[in-house]
C-alpha positions in Angstrom: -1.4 68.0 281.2 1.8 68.9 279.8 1.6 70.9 276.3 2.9 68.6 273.6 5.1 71.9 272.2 6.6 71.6 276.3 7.3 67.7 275.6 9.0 68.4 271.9 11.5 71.1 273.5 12.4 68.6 276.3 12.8 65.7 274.0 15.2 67.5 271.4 17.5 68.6 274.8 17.8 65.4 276.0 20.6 62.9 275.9 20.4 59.3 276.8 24.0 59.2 277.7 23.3 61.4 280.5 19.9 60.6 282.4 20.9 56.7 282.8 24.8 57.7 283.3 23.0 60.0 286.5 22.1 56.7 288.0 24.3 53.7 286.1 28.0 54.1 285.7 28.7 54.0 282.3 32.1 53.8 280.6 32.7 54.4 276.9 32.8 51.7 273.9 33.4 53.1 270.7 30.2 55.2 269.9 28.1 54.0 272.9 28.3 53.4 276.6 28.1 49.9 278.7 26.8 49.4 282.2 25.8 47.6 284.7 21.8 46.7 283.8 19.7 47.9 286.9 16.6 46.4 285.9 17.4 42.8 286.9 20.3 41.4 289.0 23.5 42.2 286.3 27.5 41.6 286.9 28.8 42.3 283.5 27.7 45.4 281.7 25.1 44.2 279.9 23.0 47.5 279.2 23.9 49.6 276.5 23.2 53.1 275.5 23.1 54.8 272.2 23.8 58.6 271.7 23.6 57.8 268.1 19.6 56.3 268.8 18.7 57.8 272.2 17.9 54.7 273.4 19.0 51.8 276.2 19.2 48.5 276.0 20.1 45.8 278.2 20.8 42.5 275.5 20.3 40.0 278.9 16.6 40.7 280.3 15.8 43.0 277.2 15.2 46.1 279.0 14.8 49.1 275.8 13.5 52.4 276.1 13.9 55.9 275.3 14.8 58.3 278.3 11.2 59.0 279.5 10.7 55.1 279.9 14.4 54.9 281.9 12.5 57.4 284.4 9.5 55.6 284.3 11.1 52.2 285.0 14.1 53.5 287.3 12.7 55.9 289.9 8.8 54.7 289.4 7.5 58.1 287.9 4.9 58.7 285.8 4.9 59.9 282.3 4.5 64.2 283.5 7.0 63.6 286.6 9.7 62.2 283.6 8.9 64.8 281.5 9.2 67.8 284.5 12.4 65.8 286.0 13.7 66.3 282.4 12.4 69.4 281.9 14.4 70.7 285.4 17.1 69.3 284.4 17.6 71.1 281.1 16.3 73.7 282.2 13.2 73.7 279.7 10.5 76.2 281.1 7.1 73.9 280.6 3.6 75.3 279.5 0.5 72.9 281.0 -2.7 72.1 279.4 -5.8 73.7 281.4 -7.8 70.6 280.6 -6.6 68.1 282.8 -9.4 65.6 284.0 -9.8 65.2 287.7 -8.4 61.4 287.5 -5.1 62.4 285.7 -4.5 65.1 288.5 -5.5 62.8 291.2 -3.0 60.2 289.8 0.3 62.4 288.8 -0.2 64.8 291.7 -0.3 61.7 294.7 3.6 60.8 294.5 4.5 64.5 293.5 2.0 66.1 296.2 4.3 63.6 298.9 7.7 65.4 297.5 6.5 68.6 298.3 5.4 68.2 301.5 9.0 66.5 302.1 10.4 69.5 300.1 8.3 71.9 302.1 9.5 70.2 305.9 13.2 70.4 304.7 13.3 73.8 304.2 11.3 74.8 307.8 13.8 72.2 309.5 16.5 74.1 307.8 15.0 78.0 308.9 14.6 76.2 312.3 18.3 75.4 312.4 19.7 78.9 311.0 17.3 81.7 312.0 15.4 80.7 315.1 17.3 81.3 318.4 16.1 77.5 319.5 17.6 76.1 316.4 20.7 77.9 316.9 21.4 77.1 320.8 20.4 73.7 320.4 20.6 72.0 317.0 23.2 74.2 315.3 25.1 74.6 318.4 24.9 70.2 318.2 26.6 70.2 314.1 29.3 72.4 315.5 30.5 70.7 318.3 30.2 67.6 315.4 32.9 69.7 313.2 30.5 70.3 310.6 31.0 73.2 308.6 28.9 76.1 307.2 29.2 74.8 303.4 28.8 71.4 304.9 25.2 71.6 306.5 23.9 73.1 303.3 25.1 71.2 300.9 23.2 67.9 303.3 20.6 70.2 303.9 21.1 69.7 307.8 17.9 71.0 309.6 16.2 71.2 313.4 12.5 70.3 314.3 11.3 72.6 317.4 10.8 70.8 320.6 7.5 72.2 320.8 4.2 69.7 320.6 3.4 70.0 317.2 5.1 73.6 316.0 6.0 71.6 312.3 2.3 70.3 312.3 0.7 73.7 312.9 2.9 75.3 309.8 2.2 72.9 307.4 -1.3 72.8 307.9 -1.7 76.6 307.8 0.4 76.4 304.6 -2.3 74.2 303.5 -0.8 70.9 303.5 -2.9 67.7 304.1 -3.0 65.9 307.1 -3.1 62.3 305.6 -0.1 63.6 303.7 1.9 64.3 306.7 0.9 60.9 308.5 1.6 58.9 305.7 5.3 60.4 305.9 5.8 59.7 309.6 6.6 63.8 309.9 3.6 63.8 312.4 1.8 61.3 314.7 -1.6 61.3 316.2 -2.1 60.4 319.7 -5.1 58.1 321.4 -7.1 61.1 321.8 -6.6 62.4 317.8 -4.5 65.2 318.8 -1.3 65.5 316.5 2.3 65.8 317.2 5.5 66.3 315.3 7.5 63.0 315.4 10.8 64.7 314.8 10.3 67.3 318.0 13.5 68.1 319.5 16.0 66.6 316.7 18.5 67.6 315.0 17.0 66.5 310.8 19.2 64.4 308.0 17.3 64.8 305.2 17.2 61.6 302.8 17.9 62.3 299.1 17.0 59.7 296.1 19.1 59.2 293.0 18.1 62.4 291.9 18.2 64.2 295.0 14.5 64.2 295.7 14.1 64.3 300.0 12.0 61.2 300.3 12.6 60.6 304.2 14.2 62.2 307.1 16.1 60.7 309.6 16.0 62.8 313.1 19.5 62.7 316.1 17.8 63.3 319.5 19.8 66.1 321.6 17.8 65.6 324.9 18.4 62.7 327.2 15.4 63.2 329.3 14.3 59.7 328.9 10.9 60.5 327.6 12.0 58.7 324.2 14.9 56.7 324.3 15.7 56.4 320.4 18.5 58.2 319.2 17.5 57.9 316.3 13.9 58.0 314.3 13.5 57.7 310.6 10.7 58.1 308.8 8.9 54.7 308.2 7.9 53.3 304.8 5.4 55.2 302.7 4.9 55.9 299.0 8.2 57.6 298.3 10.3 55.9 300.7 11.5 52.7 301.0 14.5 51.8 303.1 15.4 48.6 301.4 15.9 50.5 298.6 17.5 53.8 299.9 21.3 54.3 300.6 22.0 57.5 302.9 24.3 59.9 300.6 24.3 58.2 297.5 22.9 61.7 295.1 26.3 63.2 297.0 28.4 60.4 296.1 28.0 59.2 292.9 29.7 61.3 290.5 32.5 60.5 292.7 31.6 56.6 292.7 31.7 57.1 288.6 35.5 58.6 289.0 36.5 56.5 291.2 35.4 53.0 290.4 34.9 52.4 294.1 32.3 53.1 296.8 32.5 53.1 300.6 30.4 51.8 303.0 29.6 53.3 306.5 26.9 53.1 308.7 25.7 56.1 309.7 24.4 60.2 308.5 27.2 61.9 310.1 30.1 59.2 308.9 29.3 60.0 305.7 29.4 63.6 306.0 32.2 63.7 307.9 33.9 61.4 304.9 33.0 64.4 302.6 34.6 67.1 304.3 37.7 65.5 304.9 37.7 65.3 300.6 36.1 61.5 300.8 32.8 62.0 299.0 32.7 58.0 297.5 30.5 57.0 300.6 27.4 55.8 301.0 25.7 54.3 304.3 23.3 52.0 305.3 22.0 54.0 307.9 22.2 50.8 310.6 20.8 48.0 308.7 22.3 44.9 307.1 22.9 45.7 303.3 19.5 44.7 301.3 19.5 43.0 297.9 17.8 46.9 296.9 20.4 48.3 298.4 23.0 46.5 296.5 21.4 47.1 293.3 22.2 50.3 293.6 25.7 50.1 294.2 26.4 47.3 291.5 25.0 49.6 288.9 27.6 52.4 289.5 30.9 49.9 290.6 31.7 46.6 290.7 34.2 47.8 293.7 33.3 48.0 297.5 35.0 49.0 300.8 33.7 48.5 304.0 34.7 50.6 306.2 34.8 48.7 310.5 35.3 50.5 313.5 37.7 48.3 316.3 34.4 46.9 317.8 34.7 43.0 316.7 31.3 41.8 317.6 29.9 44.7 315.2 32.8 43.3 312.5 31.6 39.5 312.7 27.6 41.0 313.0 27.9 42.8 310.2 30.1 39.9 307.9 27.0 37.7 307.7 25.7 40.4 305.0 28.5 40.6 303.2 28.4 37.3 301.6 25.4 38.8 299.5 28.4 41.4 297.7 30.3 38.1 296.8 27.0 36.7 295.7 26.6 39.5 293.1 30.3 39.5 291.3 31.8 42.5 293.7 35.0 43.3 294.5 35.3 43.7 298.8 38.1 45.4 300.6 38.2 45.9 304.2 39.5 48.5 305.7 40.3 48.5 310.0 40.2 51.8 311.8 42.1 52.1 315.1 40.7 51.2 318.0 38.0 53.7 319.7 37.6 55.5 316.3 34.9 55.4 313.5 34.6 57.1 310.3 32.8 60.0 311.6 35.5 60.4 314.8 38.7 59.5 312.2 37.7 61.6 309.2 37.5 64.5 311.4 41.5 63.9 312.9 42.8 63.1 309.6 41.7 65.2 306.9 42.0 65.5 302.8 45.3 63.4 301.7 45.8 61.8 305.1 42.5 60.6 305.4 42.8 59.2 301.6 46.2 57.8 301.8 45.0 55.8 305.2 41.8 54.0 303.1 44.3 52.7 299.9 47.2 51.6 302.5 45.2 49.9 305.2 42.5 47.8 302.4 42.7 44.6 302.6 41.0 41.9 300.8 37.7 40.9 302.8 37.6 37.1 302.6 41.4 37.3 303.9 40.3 39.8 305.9 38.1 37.3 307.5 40.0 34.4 307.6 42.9 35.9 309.8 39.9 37.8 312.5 37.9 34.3 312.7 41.4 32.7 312.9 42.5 34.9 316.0 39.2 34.2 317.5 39.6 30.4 317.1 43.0 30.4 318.4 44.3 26.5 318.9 40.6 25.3 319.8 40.6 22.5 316.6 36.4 22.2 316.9 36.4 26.0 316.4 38.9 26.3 313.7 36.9 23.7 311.9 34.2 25.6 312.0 35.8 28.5 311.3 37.1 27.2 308.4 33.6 26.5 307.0 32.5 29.4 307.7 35.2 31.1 305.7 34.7 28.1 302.7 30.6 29.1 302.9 31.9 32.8 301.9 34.0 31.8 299.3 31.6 29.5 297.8 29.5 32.8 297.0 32.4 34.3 294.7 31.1 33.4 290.9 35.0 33.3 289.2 36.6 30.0 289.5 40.4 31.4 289.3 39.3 33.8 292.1 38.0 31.0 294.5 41.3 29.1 293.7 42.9 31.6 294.7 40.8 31.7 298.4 41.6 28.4 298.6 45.4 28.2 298.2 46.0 31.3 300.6 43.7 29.8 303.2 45.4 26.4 303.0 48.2 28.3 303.6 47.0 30.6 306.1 45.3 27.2 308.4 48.0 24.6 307.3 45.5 22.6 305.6 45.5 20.6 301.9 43.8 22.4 298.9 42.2 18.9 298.4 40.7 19.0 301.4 39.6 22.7 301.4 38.4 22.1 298.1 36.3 19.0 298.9 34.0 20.8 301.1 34.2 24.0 299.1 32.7 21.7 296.2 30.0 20.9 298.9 28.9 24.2 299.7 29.0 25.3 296.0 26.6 22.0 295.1 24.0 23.3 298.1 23.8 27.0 296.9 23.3 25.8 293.0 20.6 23.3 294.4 19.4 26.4 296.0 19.5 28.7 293.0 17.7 26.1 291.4 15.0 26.1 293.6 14.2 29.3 293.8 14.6 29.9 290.0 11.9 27.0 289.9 9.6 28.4 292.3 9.9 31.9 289.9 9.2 30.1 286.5 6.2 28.3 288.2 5.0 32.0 289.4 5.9 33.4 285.9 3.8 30.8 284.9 1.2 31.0 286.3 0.9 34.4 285.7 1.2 33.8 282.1 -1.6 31.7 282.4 -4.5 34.4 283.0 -6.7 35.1 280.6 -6.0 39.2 280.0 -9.5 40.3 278.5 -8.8 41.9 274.8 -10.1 45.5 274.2 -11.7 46.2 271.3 -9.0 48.8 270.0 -6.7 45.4 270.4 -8.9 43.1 268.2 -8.8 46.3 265.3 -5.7 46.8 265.2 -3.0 43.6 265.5 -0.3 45.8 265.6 2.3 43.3 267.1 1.8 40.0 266.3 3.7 37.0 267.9 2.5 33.6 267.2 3.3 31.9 270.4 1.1 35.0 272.4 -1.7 35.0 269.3 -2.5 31.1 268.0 -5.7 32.3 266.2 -4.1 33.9 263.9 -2.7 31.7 260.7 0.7 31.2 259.8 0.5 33.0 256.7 -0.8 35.8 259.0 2.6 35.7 261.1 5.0 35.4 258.2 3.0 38.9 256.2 3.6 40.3 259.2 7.4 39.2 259.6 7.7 40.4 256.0 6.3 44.6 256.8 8.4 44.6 259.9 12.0 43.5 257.5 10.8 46.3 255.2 9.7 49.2 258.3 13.4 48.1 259.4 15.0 48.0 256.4 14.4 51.3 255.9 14.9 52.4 259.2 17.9 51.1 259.4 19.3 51.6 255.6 16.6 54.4 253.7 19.1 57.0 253.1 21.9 54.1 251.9 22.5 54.5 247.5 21.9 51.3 245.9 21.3 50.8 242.0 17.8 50.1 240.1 17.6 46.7 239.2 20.2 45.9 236.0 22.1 49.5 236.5 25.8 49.2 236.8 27.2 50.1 239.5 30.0 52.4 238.0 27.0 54.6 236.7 26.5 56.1 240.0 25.0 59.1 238.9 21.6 56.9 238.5 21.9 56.0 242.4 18.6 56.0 244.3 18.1 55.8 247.9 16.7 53.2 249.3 13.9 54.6 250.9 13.0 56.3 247.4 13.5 52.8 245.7 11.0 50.7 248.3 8.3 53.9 248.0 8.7 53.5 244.1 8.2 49.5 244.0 5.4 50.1 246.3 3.7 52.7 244.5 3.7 50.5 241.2 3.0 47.5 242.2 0.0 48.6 244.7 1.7 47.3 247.7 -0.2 48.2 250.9 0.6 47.3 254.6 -1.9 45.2 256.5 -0.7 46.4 260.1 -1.9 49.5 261.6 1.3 50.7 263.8 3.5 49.4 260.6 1.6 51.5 258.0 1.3 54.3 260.1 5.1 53.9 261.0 5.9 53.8 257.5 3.6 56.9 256.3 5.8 59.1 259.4 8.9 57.6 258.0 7.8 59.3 254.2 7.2 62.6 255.9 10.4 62.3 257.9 12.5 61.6 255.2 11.4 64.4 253.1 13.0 67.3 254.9 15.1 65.1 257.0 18.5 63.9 255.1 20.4 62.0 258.6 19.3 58.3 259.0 20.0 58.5 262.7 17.7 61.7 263.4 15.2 59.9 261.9 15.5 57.0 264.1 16.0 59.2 267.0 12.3 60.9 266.0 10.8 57.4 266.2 12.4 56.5 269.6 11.8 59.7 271.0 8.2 59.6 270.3 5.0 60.1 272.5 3.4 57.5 270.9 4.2 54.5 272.6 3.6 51.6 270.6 5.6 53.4 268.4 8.5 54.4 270.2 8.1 50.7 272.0 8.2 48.7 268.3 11.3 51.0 267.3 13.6 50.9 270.5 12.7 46.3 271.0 13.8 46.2 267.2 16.7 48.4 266.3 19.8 46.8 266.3 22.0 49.6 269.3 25.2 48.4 267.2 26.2 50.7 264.0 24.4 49.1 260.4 26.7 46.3 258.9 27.3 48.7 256.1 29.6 50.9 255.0 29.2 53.8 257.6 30.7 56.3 255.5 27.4 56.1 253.5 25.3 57.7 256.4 26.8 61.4 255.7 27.9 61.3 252.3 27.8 59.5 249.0 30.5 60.1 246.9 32.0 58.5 244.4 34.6 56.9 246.3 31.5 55.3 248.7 29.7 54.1 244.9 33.3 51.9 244.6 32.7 49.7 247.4 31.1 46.9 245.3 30.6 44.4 248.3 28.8 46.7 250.4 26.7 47.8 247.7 25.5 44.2 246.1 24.9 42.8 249.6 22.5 45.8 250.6 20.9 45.7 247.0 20.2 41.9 247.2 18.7 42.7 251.2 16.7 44.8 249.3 15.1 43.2 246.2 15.3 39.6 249.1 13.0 41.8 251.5 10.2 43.0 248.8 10.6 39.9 247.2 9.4 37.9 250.4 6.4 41.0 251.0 5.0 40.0 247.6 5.0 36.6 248.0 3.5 36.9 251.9 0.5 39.0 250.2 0.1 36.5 247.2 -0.2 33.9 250.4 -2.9 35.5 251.9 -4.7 36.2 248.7 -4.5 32.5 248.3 -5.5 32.1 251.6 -8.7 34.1 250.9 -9.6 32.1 248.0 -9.7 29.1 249.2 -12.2 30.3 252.1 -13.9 31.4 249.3 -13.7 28.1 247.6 -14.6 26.7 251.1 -18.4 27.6 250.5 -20.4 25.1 249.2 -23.1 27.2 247.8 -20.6 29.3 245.8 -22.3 29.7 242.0 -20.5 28.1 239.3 -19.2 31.3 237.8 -17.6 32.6 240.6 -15.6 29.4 241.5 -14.3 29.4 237.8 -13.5 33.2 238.5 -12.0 32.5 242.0 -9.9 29.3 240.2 -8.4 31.2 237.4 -7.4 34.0 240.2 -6.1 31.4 242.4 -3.9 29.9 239.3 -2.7 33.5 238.3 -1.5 33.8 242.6 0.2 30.9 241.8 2.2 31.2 239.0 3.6 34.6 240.3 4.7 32.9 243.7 6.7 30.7 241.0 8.3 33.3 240.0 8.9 35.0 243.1 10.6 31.9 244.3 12.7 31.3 241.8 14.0 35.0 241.8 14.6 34.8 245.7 16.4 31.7 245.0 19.0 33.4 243.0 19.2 36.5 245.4 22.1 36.0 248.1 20.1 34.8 251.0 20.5 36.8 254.6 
């Protein structure tokens, strides 16, 4: 367990800004960033990140967090694995607890213990390559004849597994390494007979990096045709840390670049990308030989909304892998084409044209994919009218996936153009195919609700730390409780936020003018001394104890946004969670100049200051007359019992009249404060 001293250090060094900007492209707005959301499928930048908070937050499926939760959510890690990722990246040496139970090290050590093993084969595959005379003749020997240079194969981390049995196997077991471990990763087999074998034996290694340049697979180029295994190619097979789906080959090289650039381009295989990079190209991704997955897009949507695909001269590959592509439309991108010569792919190309030449070839010969595809269908057509029909379709299908009506207007009129047809007509069966994907959409989005639903439905078993303490009540999730219940607690949260949002604002004491500003309190000074004299006490758990932190903060901490920060940055969760899902990411509707200083010249600004002094006296107001419900509400439970004694019900009446007259009052002095 980490020490929470260790956890502290990391979380003052850390800035939002730049853990989610190391996997979603973000671009500046004002004070904050916007990007592409990655937690649900996003075309406008709907997430957005606060330096000022140290938070995310995505205002469309309502993803909030601090950085430690991004981690969590994003790449799957635990709690420790965030913390050490951020740690490493800060470069934050960490100190451990000695007391970790047996479960906690079983559970954070699992994903971690599979990285190492990974991290551990790397770096024998690359010794192989450099400093063993069989790595050297065979695979080394192999990257050369490719054109790969020195600087290159390190920076990919280019290695060669022995062609011996099980050489790998035998050094990662003596280094102590588990068995199951190595199975589970597809680095080694085991035959009929139980004896194991390296899978990668005799291959020249691609190591597979994650978003933050974890090796979570390897992929392995065969250099002997000896017809024992006839795949070129083996790649390690889905485990724990590796899913293909969800893996792009190159993307921890390329996505600063993809940030700079504002465009991304797609290949197919380990060695076009590399070969992209060294000719200065280093915006490339692959597939590594599938059709693009809906993962796989994901991850290129949250860093650009631009795509080029790069196609070799081989036209039954181009129309193969166009069925795919329609998916890109589907999800708001931008797709350019770009048509190497004949006999040449990116690997062969980048490697004959190098640096400027390479570059100026991609921006002169991009062309617009749907157009793209109309004139290669249209050649294959030729003056066969059953096949340019269907041809035509075909293209119409692919534009009915583009969301922007201008833009499929646009398809239209240059394919009507392009096939000598009438927009009306185009657009008739364009209508068509736009009617069957919505009914579609629908469906599916049906079939989700109904799952959501029935989900929803399951009784989830409360713990008894849950039944003490209602810290976040919603009346839709929690019917027993009474409506009185829900509006008390309505009334602490507008106070916790209040002064969260506005405690170190001045405002004026109640019948103070405002030219006297020399008699200024803060707000979080004025709420503690209504509080304190008229016995005000919170109900909630998580709101009283937020509100006691808040006290502490705030008396040796003089910035309203540090103090936020704390909150967010906190390794109590419900805490943190309650603070991130209900601070507004947008700058307070004040004046901002009253965040560093208050002068005189900030006391002048009478609007400011008589709207946040009625939010105010509006917001304790409503808290007295929320407890003077539930007092009420108590009495007449009270009341409720038949065998009460004469006495008390004469006591409990004149309390119950006294609650009364005071939420008279109350109401009539809300009714003259300016309403929010």
């Amino acid at each position: 367990m980490i020490k929470q001293k260790s956890i502290d250090s990391v979380m003052a060094a850390v800035r939002i800004e730049e853990v989610v900007g190391d996997f979603v492209s973000l671009r500046k707005q004002g004070q904050d960033f916007v990007g592409i959301c990655p937690f649900h499928d996003d075309k406008n930048p709907s997430l957005h990140v606060s330096p000022r908070l140290g938070i995310y937050k995505c205002f469309v499926c309502d993803a909030a967090g601090n950085p430690v939760k991004f981690l969590m959510e994003h790449e799957k890690m635990t709690y420790p694995e965030a913390i050490e990722y951020l740690a490493k990246k800060y470069g934050i040496p960490l100190e451990y607890e000695r007391n970790e139970s047996d479960e906690e090290r079983q559970q954070r050590s699992l994903r971690e213990s599979l990285l190492i093993v990974n991290e551990f084969a790397q770096k024998y595959f690359m010794e192989q390559l450099r400093n063993t005379e069989e790595g050297k003749l065979m695979g080394m020997a192999y990257l050369k004849e490719r054109g790969f240079k020195d600087d290159t194969i390190d920076k990919f981390g280019l290695g060669y597994c022995p062609d011996g049995w099980d050489n790998f196997t035998k050094a990662a077991l003596e280094k102590g390494y588990k068995e199951e471990y190595l199975t589970e990763l597809g680095l080694t087999g085991k035959s009929q007979s139980g004896k194991l074998y390296d899978i990668y034996r005799g291959r020249v290694i691609f190591p597979i990096h994650n978003d933050a340049g974890k090796v979570i697979g390897f992929g392995g180029r065969i250099l002997k045709k000896d017809g024992k295994d006839p795949r070129k190619y083996v790649n390690s097979r889905e485990n724990t840390i590796y899913h293909k789906s969800d893996t792009l080959y190159g993307i921890y090289f390329a996505k600063n670049a993809i940030h700079k650039q504002q465009n991304v381009y797609l290949v197919e295989g380990y060695t076009d990308v590399i070969s992209m990079h060294e000719s200065g190209v280093e915006n490339v991704v692959a597939s590594s030989g599938t059709s693009l997955t809906q993962g796989q897009i994901r991850m290129i949507t949250k860093r650009t909304q631009n795509i080029t695909v790069l196609y070799d001269g081989d036209m039954a590959g181009i129309k193969a892998s166009m069925r795919g592509i329609d998916m890109l439309l589907e999800q708001g991108l931008k797709i350019r084409v770009c048509l190497l010569p004949d006999g040449e792919d990116p690997d062969s190309f980048a490697k004959k044209h190098r640096d400027s030449e390479l570059q100026d070839y991609l921006a002169s010969e991009s062309k617009d994919f749907l157009l793209f595809k109309a004139d290669i269908l249209s050649k294959e057509a030729g003056n066969d009218p059953i096949k340019r029909a269907s041809m035509v379709n075909e293209i119409l299908k692919s534009i009915s996936c583009v969301k922007d009506n201008i833009e499929r207007a646009f398809y239209v009129k240059e394919c009507a153009k392009l096939f000598d047809l009438s927009e009306n007509d185009l657009n008739m069966n364009l209508r068509r195919f736009v009617w069957e994907k919505t009914k579609e959409q629908s469906r599916i989005a049906q079939q989700q609700q109904q799952q959501q639903g029935q989900q929803q439905g399951v009784t989830v078993p409360v713990t008894a730390d849950q039944q003490e303490t209602p810290d976040l009540i919603e009346t839709k999730k929690h019917p027993d409780f009474s409506q009185h219940t829900d509006l008390l607690f309505e009334a602490e949260k507008d106070l916790i936020l209040l002064m969260l949002n506005y405690g170190n604002y001045v405002i004026y004491e109640v019948g103070q003018s405002e030219e006297s500003h020399a008699n200024g309190l803060r707000v979080d000074q004025y709420v503690c001394n209504e509080m304190a004299k008229e016995d005000i006490r919170f109900h909630y758990p998580l709101l009283e104890k937020i509100f006691n932190q808040y006290v502490d903060w705030a008396s040796y901490i003089g910035n309203q946004d540090q103090i936020i920060r704390n909150f967010t940055l906190s390794d109590n969760p419900q805490v943190s969670e309650f603070v991130i899902q209900n601070i507004p990411v947008e700058e307070p509707k004040y004046s901002s100049r009253w965040k560093d200083k208050y002068d005189i010249h900030t006391h002048t600004t009478r609007n400011n200051i008589r709207a946040l002094q009625n939010e105010v006296q509006n917001i304790l107001l409503t808290l007295k007359l929320r407890i003077l419900e539930k007092d009420a509400e108590t009495i007449h439970k009270i009341l409720e019992n038949k065998e009460l004694a004469e006495e008390d019900m004469a006591l409990a009446l004149n309390q119950l009249n006294k609650i009364i007259q005071l939420k008279r009052i109350i109401s009539q002095r809300l009714n003259r404060v300016v309403s929010r």
